[in-house]
N, CA, C and O atoms as a Maestro MAE file, in Angstrom:
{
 s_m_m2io_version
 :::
 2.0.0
}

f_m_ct {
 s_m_title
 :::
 protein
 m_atom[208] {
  # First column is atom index #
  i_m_mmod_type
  r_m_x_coord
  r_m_y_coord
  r_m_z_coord
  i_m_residue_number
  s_m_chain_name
  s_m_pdb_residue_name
  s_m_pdb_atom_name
  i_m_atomic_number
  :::
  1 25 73.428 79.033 -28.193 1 A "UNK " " N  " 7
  2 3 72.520 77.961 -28.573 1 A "UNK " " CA " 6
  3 2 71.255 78.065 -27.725 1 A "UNK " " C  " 6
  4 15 71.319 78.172 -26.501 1 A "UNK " " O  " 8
  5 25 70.005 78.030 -28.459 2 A "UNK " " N  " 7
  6 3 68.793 78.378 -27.593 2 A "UNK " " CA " 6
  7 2 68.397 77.050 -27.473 2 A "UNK " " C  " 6
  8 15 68.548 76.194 -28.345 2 A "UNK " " O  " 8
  9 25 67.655 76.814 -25.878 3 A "UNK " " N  " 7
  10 3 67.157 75.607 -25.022 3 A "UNK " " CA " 6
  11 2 66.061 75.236 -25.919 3 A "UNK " " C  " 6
  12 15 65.759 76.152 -26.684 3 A "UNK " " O  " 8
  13 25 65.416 74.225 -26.043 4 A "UNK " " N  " 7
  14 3 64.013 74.003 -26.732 4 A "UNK " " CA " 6
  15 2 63.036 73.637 -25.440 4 A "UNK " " C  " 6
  16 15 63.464 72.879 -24.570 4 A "UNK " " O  " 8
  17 25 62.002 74.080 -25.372 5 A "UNK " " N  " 7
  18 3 61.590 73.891 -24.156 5 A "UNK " " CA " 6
  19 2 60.651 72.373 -24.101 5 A "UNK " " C  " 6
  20 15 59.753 72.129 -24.907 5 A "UNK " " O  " 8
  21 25 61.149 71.274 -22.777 6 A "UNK " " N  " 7
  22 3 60.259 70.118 -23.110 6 A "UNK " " CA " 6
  23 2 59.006 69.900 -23.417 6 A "UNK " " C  " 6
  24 15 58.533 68.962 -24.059 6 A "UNK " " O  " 8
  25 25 58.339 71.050 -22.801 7 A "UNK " " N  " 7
  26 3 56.462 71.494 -23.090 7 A "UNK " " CA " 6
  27 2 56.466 71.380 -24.207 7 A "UNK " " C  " 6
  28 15 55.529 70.620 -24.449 7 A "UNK " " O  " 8
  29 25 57.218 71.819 -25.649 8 A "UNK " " N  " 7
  30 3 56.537 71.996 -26.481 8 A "UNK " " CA " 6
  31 2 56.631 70.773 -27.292 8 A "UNK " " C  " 6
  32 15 56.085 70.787 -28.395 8 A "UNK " " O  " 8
  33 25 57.472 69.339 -26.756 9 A "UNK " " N  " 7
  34 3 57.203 68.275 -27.153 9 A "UNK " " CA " 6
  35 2 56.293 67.727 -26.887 9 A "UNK " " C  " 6
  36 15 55.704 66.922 -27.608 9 A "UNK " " O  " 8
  37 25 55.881 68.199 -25.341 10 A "UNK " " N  " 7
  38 3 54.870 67.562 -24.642 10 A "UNK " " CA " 6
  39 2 53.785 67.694 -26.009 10 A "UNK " " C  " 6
  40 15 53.543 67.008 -27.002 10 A "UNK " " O  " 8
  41 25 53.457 68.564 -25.623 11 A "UNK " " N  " 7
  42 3 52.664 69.539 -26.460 11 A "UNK " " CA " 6
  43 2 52.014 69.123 -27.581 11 A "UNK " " C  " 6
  44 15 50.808 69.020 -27.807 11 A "UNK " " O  " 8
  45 25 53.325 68.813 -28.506 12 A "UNK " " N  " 7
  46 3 53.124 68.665 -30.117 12 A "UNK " " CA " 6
  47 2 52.823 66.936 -30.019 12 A "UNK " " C  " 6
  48 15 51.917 66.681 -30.813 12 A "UNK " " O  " 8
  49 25 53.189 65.966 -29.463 13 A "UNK " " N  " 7
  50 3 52.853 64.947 -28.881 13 A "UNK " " CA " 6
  51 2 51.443 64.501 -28.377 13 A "UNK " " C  " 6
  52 15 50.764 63.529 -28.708 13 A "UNK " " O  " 8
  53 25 51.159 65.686 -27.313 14 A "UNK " " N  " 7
  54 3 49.326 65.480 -27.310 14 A "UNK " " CA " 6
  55 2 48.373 66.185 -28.326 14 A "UNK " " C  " 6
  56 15 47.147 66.214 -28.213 14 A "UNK " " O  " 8
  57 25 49.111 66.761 -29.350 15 A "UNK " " N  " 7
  58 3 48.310 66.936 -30.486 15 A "UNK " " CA " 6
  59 2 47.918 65.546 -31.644 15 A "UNK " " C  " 6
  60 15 46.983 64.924 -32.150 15 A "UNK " " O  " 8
  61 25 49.419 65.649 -31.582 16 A "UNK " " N  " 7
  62 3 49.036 64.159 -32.947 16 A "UNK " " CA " 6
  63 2 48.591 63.278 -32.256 16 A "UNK " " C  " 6
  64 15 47.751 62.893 -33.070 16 A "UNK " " O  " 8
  65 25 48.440 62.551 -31.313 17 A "UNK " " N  " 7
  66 3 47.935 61.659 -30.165 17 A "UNK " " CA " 6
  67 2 46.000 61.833 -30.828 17 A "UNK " " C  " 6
  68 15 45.364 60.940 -31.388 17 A "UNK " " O  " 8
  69 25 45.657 62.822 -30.601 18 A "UNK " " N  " 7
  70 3 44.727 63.254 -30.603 18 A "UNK " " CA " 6
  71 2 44.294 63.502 -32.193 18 A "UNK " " C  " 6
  72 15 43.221 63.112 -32.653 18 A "UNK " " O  " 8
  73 25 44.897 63.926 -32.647 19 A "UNK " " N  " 7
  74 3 44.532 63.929 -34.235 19 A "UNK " " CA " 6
  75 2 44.574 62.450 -34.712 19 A "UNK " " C  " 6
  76 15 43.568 61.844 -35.079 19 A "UNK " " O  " 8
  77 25 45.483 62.066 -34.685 20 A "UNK " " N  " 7
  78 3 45.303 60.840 -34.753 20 A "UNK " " CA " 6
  79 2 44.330 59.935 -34.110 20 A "UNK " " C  " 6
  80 15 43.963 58.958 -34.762 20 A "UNK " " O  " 8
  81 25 44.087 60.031 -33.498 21 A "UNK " " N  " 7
  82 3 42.742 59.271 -32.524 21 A "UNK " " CA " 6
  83 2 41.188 60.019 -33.339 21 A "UNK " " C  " 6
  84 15 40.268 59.293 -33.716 21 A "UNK " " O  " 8
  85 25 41.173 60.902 -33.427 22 A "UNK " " N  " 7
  86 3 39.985 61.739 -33.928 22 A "UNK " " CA " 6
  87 2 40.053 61.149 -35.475 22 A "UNK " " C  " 6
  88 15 38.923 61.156 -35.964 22 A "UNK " " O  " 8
  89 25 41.010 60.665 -36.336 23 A "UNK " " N  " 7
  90 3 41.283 60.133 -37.686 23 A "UNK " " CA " 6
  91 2 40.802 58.403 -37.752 23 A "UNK " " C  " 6
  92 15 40.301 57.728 -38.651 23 A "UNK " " O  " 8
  93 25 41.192 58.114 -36.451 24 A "UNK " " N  " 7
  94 3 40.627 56.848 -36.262 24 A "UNK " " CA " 6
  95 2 39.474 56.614 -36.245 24 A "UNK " " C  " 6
  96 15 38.954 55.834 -37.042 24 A "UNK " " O  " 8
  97 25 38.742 57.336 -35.198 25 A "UNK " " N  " 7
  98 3 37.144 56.914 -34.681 25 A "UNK " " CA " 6
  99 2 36.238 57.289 -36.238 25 A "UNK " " C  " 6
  100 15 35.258 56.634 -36.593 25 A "UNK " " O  " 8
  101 25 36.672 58.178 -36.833 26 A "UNK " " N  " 7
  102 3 36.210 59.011 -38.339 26 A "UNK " " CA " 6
  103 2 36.708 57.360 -38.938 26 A "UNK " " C  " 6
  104 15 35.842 56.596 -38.511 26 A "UNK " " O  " 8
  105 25 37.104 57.055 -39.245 27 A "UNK " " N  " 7
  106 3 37.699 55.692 -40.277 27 A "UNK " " CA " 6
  107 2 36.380 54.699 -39.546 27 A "UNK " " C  " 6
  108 15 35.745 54.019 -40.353 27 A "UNK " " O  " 8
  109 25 36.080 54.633 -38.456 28 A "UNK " " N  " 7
  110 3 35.372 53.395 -37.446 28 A "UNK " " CA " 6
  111 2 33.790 54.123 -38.052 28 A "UNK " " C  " 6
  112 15 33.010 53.296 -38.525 28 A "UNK " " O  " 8
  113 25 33.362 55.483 -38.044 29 A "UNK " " N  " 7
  114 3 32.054 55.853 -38.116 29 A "UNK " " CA " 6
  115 2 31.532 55.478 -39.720 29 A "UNK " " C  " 6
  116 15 30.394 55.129 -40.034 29 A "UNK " " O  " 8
  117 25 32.886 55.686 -40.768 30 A "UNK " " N  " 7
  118 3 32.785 55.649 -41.991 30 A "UNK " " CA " 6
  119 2 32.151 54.551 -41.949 30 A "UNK " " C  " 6
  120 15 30.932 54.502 -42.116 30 A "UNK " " O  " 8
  121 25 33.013 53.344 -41.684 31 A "UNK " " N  " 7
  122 3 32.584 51.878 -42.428 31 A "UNK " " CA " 6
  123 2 31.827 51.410 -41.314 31 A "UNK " " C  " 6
  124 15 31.826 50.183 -41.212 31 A "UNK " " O  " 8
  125 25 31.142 52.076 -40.392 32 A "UNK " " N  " 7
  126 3 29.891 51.641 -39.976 32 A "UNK " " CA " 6
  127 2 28.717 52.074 -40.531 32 A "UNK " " C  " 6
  128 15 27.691 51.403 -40.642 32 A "UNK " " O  " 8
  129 25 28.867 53.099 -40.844 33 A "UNK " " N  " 7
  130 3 27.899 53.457 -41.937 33 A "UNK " " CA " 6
  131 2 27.722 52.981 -43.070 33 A "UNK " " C  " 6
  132 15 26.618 52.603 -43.464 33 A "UNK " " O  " 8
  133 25 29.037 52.920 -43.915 34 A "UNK " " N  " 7
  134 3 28.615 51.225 -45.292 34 A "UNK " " CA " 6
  135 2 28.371 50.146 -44.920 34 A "UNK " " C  " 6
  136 15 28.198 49.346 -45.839 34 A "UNK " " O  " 8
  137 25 28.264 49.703 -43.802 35 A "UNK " " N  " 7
  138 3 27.504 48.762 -43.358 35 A "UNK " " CA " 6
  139 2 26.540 48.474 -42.929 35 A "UNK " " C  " 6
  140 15 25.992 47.373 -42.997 35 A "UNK " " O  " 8
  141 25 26.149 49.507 -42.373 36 A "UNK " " N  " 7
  142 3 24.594 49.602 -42.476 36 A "UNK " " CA " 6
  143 2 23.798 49.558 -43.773 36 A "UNK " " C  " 6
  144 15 22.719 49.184 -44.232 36 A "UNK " " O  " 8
  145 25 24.887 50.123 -44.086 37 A "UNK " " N  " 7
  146 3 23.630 50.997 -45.737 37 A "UNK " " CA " 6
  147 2 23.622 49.418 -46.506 37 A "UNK " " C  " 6
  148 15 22.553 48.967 -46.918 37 A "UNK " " O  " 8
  149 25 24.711 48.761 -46.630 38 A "UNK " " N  " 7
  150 3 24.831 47.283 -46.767 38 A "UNK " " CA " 6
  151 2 23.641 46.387 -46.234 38 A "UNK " " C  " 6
  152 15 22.893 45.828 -47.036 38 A "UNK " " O  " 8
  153 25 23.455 46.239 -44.661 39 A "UNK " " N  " 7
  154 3 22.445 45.445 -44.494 39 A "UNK " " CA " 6
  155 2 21.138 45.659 -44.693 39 A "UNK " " C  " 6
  156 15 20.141 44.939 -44.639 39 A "UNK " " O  " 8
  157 25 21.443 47.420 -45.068 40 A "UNK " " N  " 7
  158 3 19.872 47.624 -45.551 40 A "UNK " " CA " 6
  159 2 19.621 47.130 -46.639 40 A "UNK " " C  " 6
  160 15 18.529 46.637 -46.922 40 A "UNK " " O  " 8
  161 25 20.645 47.198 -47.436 41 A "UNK " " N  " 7
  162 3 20.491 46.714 -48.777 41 A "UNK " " CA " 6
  163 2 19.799 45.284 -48.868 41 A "UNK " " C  " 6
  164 15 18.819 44.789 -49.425 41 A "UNK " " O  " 8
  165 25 20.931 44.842 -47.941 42 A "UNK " " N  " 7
  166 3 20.336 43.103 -47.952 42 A "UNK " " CA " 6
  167 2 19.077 42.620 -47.381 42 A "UNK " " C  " 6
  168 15 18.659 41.491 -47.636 42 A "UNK " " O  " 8
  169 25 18.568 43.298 -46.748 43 A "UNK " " N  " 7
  170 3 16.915 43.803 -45.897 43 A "UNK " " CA " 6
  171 2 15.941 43.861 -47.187 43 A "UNK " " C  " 6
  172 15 15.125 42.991 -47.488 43 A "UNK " " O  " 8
  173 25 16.131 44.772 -47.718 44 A "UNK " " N  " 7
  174 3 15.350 44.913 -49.123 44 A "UNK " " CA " 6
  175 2 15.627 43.985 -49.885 44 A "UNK " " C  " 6
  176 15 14.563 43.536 -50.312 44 A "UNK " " O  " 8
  177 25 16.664 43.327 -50.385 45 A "UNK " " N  " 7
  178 3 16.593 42.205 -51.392 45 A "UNK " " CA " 6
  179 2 16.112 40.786 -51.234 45 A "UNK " " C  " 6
  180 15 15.890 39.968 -52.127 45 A "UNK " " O  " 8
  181 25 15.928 40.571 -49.212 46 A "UNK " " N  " 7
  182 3 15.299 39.519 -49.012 46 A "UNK " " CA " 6
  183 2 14.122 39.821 -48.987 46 A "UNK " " C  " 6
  184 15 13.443 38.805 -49.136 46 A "UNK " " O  " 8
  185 25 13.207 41.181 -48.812 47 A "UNK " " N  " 7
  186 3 12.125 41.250 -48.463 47 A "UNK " " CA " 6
  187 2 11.246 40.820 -50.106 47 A "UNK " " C  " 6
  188 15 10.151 40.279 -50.262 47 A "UNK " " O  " 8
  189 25 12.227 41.307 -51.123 48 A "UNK " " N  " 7
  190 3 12.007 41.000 -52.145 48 A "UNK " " CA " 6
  191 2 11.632 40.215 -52.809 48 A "UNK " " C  " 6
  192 15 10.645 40.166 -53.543 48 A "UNK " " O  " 8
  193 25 12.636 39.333 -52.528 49 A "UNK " " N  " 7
  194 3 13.094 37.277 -52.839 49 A "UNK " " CA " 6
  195 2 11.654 36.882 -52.105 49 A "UNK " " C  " 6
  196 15 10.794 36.228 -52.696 49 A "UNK " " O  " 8
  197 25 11.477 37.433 -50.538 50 A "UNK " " N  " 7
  198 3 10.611 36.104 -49.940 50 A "UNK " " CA " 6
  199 2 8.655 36.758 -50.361 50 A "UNK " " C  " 6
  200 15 7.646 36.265 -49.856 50 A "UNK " " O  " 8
  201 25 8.690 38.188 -51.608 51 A "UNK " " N  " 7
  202 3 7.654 38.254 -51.666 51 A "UNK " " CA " 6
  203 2 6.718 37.187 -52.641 51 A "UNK " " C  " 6
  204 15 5.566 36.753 -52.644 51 A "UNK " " O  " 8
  205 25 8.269 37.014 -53.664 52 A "UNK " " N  " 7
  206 3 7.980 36.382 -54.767 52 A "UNK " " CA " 6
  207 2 7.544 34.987 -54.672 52 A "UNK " " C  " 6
  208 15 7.262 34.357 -55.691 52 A "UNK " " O  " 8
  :::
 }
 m_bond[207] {
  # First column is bond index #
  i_m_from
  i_m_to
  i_m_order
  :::
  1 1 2 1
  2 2 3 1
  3 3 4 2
  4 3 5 1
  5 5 6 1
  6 6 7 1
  7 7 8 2
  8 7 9 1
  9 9 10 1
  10 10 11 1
  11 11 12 2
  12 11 13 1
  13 13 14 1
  14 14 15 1
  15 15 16 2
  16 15 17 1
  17 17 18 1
  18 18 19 1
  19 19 20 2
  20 19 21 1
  21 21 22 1
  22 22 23 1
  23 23 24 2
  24 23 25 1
  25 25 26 1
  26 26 27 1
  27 27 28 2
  28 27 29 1
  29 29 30 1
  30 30 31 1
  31 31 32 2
  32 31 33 1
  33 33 34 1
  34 34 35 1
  35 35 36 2
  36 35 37 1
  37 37 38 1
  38 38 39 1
  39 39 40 2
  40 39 41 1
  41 41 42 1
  42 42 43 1
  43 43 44 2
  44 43 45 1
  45 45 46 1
  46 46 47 1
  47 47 48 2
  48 47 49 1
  49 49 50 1
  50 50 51 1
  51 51 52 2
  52 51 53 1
  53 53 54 1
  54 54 55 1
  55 55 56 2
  56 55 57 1
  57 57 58 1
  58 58 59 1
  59 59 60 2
  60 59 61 1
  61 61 62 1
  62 62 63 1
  63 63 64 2
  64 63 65 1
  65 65 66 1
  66 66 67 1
  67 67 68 2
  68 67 69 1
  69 69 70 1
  70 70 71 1
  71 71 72 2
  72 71 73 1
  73 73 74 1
  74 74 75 1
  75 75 76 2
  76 75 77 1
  77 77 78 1
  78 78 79 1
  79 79 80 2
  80 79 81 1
  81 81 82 1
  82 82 83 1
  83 83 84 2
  84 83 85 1
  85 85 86 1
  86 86 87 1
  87 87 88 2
  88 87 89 1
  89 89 90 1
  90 90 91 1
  91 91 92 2
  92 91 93 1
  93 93 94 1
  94 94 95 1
  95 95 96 2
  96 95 97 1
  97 97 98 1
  98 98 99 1
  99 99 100 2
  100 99 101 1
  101 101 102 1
  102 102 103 1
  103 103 104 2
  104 103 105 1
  105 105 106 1
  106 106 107 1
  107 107 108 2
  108 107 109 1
  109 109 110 1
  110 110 111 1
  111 111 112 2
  112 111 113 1
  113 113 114 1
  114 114 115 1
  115 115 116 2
  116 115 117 1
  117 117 118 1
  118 118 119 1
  119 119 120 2
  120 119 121 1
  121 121 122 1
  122 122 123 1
  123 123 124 2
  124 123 125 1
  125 125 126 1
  126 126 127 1
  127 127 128 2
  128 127 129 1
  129 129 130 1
  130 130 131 1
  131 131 132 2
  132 131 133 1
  133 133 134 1
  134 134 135 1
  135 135 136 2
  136 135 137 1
  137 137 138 1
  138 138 139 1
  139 139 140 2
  140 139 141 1
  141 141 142 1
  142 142 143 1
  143 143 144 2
  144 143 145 1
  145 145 146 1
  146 146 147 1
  147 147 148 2
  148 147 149 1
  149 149 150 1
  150 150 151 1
  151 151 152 2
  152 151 153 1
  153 153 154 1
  154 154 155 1
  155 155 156 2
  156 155 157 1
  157 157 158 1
  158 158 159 1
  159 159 160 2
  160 159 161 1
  161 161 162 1
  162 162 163 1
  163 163 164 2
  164 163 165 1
  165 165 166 1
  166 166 167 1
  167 167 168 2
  168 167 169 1
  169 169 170 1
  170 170 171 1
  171 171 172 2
  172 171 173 1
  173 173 174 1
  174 174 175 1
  175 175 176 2
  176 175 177 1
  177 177 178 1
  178 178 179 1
  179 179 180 2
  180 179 181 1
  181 181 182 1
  182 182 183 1
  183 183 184 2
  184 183 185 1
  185 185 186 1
  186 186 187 1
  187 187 188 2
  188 187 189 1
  189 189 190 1
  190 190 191 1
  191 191 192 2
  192 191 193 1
  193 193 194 1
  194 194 195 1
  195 195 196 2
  196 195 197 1
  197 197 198 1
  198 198 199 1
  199 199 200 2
  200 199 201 1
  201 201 202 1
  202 202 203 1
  203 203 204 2
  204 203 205 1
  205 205 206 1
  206 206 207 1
  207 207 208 2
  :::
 }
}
C-alpha cells in the first residue's frame, strides 16, 4: 500500500483556496463595473430630465 504524501493535500488545498479567492474578487470587479455603467446611466438621464 503506497503512503500519500501530506504535501500534496497541503498543496491541492492552497490551490483551490486561491482559485477560489481569485473567482471571488472576479465576481466583486464584475458587478462593480455594472454599477458603474448603471450610475452612469442614471448621470445621463438626470442630466437629461433637469435640461428640459
Amino acid at each position: 500500500m503506497e503512503k500519500i504524501n501530506p504535501m500534496n493535500y497541503l498543496f491541492a488545498a492552497y490551490v483551490a483556496i486561491w482559485i477560489i479567492l481569485a473567482l471571488y474578487l472576479y465576481s466583486i470587479h464584475s458587478r462593480e463595473q455594472s454599477l458603474r455603467e448603471e450610475v452612469r446611466r442614471l448621470r445621463d438621464l438626470l442630466e437629461k430630465k433637469s435640461r428640459q
